[in-house]
N, C-alpha and C positions, 0 to 999 in steps of 0.2 A: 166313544160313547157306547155304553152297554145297551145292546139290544133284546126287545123283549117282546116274544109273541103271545098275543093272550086275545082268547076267545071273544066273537064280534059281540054278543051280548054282557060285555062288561065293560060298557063305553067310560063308567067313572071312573076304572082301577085305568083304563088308558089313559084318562087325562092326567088322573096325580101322577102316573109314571114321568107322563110328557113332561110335565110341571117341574117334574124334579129332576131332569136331564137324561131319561130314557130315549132311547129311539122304540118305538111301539108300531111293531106289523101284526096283521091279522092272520090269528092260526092259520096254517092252510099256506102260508107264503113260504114257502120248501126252497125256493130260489135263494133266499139268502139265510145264512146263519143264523142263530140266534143264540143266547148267552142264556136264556130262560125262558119256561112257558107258562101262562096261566089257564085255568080252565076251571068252567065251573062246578064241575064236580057231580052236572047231572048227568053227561054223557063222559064218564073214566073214563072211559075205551075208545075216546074219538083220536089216539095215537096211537091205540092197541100196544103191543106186546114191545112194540118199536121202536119208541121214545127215546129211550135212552142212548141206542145206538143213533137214530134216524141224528137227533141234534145234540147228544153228548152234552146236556143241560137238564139243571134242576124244573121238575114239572112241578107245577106248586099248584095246590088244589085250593078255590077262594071260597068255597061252598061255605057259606054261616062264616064268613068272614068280612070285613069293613074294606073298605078303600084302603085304611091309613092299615090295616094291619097286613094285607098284602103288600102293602109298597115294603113298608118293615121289612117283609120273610125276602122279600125279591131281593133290597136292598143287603141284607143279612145275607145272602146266601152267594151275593156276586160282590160282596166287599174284600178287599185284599185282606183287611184283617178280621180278629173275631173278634163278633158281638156275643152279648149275651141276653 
C-alpha cells in the first residue's frame, strides 16, 4: 500500500487518500518512508531545499486544488502505468 504524507491541515485530501487505499502519515513523520508528499502550498519551504533527497518522492503542491484532483495527481504520479 502506497504511502502518503501530507500536511496536518488537509484532513479531506487524508480521508479520499484513505478511502481509496493510501496509507496517510502526518508531514513531519521522517520515521518511515513515504512514496509522496502533499502540502499546501502556503508554507513551500516547510521541506526546504531537501525534499527530494530527504524522501526521493513526488512533493505535490494542493494549493487552489480539490480533494478529487490531488488524489488524481497522487494517484497519477505513483501509478505503475501512465495516465494522461
Amino acid at each position: 500500500m502506497p504511502r502518503v504524507a501530507v500536511e496536518h491541515s488537509l484532513s479531506d485530501i487524508s480521508s479520499m487518500l484513505r478511502q481509496n487505499g493510501y496509507d496517510v502519515v502526518e508531514l513531519g513523520n521522517w520515521q518511515q518512508m513515504v512514496d509522496a508528499v502533499v502540502i499546501t502550498g502556503q508554507d513551500v519551504n516547510v521541506l526546504g531545499d531537501q525534499s527530494k533527497s530527504i524522501t526521493g518522492a513526488p512533493v505535490i503542491n494542493a494549493s487552489g486544488m480539490s480533494a478529487q484532483e490531488v488524489f488524481h495527481e497522487v494517484h497519477k504520479r505513483l501509478s505503475p502505468t501512465h495516465h494522461q
